[in-house]
N, C-alpha and C positions, 0 to 999 in steps of 0.2 A: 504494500500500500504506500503511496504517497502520500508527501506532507500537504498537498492540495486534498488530497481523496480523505484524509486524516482531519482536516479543516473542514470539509464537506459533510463529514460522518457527526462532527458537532453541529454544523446547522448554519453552517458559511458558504452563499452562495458562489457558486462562478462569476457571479457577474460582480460583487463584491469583493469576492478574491484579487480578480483583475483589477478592477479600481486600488483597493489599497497597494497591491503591488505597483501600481506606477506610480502613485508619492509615494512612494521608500524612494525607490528605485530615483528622486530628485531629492534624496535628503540625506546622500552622503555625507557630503563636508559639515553637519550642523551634529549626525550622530560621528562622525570623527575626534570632534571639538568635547565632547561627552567624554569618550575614553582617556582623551589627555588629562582633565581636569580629575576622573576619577585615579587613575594612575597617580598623578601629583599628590591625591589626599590619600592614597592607601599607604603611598611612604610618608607621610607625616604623621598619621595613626599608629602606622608600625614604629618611628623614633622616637614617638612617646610612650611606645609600649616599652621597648629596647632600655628608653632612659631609665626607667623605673623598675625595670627587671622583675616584671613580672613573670611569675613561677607559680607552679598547683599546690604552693600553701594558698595563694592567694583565691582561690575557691573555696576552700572551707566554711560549710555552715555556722553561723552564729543567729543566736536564739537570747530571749530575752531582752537585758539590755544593752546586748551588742557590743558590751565595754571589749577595746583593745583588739579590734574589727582591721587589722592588717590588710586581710585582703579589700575591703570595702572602703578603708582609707588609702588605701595602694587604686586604685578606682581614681577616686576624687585628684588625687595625683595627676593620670593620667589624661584624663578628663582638663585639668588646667593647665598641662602641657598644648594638648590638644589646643587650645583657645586661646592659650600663650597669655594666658591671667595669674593671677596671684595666688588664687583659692577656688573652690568648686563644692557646692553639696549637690551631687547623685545619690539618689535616696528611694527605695522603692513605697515608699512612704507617701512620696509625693505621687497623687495619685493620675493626673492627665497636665496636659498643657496652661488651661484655665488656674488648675490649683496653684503651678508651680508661678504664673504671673500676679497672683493674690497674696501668695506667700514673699515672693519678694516687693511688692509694693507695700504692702502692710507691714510689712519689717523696717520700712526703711523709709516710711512715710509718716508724722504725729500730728496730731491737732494741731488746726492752724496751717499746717502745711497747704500747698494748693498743688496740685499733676496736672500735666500741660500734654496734650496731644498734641503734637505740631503735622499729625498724617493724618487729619478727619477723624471721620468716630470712630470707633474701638471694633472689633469683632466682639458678633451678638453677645455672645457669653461672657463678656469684660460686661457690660452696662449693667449688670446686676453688682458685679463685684465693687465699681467703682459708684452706683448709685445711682445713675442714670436714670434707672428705671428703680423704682425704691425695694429692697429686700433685705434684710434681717442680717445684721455683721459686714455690711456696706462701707468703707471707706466713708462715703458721706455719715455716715450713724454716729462716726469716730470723730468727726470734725474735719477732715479732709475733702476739701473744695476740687473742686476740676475745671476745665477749662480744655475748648478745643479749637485748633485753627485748622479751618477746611481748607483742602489744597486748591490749587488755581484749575481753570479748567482745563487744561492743558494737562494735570495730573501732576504740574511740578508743584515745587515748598512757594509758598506762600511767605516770602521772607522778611516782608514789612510788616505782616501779620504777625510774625513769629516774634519780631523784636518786641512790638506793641503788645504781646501775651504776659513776656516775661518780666518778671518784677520781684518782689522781695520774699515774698510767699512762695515765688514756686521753685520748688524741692527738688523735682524729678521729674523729667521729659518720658514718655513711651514710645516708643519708635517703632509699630507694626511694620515689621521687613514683607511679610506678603501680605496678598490682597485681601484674604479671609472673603467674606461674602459681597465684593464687590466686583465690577469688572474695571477698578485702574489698574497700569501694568505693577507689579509686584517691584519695592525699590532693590538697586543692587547697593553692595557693599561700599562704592566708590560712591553712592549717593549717599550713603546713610553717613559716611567718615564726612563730608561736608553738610548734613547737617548737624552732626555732633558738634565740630568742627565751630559752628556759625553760633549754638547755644550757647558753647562753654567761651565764645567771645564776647557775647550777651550780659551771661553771671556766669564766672567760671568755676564758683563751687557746686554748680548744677548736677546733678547724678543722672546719666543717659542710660534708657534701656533700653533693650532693644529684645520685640518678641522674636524671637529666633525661628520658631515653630514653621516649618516645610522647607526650610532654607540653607540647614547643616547639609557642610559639604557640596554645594551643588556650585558653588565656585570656589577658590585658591584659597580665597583670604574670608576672614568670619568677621562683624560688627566690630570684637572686640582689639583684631587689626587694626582696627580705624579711629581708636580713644571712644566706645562703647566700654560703661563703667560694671555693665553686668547685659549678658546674655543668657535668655530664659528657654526654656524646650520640655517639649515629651520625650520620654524615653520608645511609645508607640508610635511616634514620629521617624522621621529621616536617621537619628544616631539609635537608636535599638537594633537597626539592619535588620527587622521584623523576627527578631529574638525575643527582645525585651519583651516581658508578660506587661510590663507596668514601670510605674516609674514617671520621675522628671530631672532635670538639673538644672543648676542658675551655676554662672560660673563670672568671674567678678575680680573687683577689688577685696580684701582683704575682710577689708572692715564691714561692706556693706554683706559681705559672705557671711561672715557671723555674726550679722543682725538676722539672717534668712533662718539660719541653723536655730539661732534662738527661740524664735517664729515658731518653726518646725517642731521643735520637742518643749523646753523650757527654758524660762533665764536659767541661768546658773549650769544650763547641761550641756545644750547645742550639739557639735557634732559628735560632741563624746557616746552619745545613745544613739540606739536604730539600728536592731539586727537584718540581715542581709536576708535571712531566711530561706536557705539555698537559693539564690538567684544570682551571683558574681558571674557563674561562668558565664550565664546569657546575657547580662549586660555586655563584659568582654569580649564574648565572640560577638555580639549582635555590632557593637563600635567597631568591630575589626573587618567585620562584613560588609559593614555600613557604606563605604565609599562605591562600590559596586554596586549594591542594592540601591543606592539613590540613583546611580548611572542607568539602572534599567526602566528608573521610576521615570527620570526625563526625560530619556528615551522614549517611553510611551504614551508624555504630554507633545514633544514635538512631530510624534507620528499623527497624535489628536488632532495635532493644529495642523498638520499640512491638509489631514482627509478634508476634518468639516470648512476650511478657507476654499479648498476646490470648489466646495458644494453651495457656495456663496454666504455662507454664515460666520457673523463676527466671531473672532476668537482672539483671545489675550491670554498670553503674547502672541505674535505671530509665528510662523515655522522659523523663520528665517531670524528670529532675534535671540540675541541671546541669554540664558536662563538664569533665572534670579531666587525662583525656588521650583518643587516638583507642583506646583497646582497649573492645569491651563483650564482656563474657563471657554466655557460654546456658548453663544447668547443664540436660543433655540427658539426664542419667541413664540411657544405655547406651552402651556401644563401638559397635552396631551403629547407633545415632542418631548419635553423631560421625561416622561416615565417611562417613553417607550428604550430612551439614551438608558437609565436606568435600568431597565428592564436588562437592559444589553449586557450590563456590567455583571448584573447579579447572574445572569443564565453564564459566566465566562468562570465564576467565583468555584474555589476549589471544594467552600462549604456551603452549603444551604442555596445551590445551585438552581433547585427547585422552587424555591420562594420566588413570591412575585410583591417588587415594592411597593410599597402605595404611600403617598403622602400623608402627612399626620401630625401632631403638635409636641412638639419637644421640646425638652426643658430647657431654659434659656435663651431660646428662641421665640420673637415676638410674631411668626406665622408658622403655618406649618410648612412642614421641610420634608423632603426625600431621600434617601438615603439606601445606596446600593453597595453592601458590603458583606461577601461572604468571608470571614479572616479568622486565622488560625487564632489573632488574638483579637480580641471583641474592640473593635472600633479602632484598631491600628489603622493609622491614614498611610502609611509604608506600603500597607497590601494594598493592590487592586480594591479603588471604590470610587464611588461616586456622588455627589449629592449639588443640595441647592434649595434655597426656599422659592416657596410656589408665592412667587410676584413679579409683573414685569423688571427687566426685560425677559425673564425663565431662564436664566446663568444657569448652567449645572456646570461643575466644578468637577474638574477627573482627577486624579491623583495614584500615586503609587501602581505596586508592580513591584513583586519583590525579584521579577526576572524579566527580561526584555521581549520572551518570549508570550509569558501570559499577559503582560500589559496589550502585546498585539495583537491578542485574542482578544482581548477585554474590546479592543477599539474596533474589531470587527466586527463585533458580536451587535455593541451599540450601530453601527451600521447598517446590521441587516434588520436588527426592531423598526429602525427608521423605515428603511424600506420598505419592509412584509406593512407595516402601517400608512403605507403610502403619505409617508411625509419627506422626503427625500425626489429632489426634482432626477432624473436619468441620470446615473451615473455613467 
């Protein structure tokens, strides 16, 4: 049998086969540019691993309160090598993305303080945590004010806005590096360093953070290359390399590191507690995997974007531009288009292949939202999924791929729902 006839037996037409294969077949030099960036971060994972001589004591279970956790401070080590910081808490404690950004602004945020969004509003699930929308343990509850400046239309910084923001109150800038639920293009590293760059010329004892989250590894240098005072992540994210069960990391200056740690367990304890609970080796193998696996994840956003840009639908970024994190968004312009793009994703998925998405209302989300993700770990954005909340313009947002091959099943698969629903003009 053939890998056509193999494609076929899953439910990939010929006339779909052909179409994807002629954008590949024009998207050499952009999956090229893929392999060098992940080769460059596989040797800087690996001489962080090398510096720190990591060895199979440092696997070892620890239970309770974790006191004298070698292996799991041999991690943290690593981890701030990695990010070229001063300090790092890796914690399976920290339990997604959302928490790990709560926990370091609440650490490092007091009454009176004011956070400044200089990138528009927050992804959905911030606006409860910073008060937005009002919810119980709120930033706002605490006495911490906010403040946002919308970007320009063009999607660049708003820099007479930004200067006019900043004032004696404000503490701590948030830097969303990707798009989260909108369609502007996701910023790169060189953009986030000047605006860091332009704050701390503002007030320069300003603390810049920057959410990390889809963005580890997908190019050379990280936020905190660029005077980024802490960078925040999932562990189910880009650096778990679709290992990690769970998890998050903030990885930082010193000081602000053991405000987070403190946060995390108690005053007086910080990083000294928080057993590992057999999980080191797959954080360590999931970061050492990690460079690859994000290679296959962007690989299967710029396969995304070359099909549906053929088929005349917006897509950010483009095929042709280059990658700032693994999300491309398809602006599909209907609900019945998103679920069938969905649909695609999940009939492509290794688990719960059979399930059929439907929209629905989910927590921290102010409409209902779609979500196509069959993943070894529950809601890992690393794996093949898809999602997007159901309101103009019908963004559904692709992501992950923990291999180049299932990601371009994943995209074919959304291709032929399109089709067999006659929503897709001849391909």
């Amino acid at each position: 049998m053939t890998t056509n006839e193999m494609y076929q037996q899953l439910g990939i037409s010929p006339e779909v086969l052909d179409f994807g294969q002629r954008v590949l077949d024009g998207l050499d030099e952009e999956m090229s540019r893929v392999d060098d960036i992940a080769e460059y971060n596989q040797a800087k994972v690996l001489s962080a691993m090398h510096k720190n001589r990591l060895n199979a004591t440092h696997f070892n279970l620890s239970s309770g309160y974790g006191y004298d956790d070698e292996g799991r401070d041999n991690l943290e080590r690593v981890y701030a090598d990695v990010f070229h910081t001063e300090a790092a808490l890796v914690r399976p404690q920290i339990t997604c993305g959302t928490h790990a950004l709560a926990l370091a602004l609440g650490a490092n945020l007091l009454p009176g303080d004011e956070l400044l969004s200089p990138v528009g509003a927050p992804y959905d699930t911030l606006e409860e945590v910073i008060g937005i929308r009002p919810s119980p343990g709120s930033l706002r509850e605490y006495g911490v004010s906010y403040r946002q400046v919308d970007l320009l239309p063009d999607g660049s910084f708003d820099y007479d806005g930004i200067r006019a923001a900043i004032h004696e109150k404000t503490k701590l800038v948030t830097i969303q590096r990707s798009k989260g639920y909108a369609t502007r293009p996701s910023f790169s590293v060189e953009e986030i360093g000047k605006l860091i760059a332009f704050c701390k010329n503002c007030k320069p004892d300003i603390i810049c953070m920057v959410d990390n989250c889809y963005g580890e590894l997908v190019e050379r240098q990280e936020p905190t290359d660029v005077g980024a005072d802490m960078v925040v992540g999932s562990l189910i994210k880009n650096l778990g390399g679709g290992l990690a069960p769970t998890g998050g990391y903030v990885c930082g200056r010193q000081d602000l590191i053991d405000r987070c740690a403190y946060r995390l367990s108690a005053p007086g304890l910080g990083k000294e507690v928080g057993a590992n609970l057999g999980l080191l080796t797959s954080f360590y193998q999931g970061l050492f995997l990690a460079p690859t696996v994000v290679a296959s994840s962007v690989k299967g956003a710029i396969f995304t974007a070359g099909c549906y840009e053929a088929l005349g639908f917006r897509v950010v970024p483009g095929s042709r531009e280059v990658r700032r994190d693994i999300i491309q968004a398809v602006e599909l312009g209907s609900r019945e288009a998103m679920c069938a793009f969905c649909k695609g994703i999940q009939a492509a998925a290794p688990v719960d292949s059979y399930v059929t998405p439907e929209p629905w209302a989910m927590p921290g989300y102010d409409s209902d939202v779609i979500m196509a993700a069959g993943a070894f770990v529950q809601g890992a954005s690393i794996e093949l999924s898809a999602d997007g909340p159901i309101r103009p313009p019908y963004a559904v947002y692709f992501q992950g791929g923990l291999t180049w091959y299932h990601a371009k099943l994943g995209v074919l698969m959304s291709l032929q729902k399109l089709h067999d629903a006659g929503l897709l003009p001849n391909l």
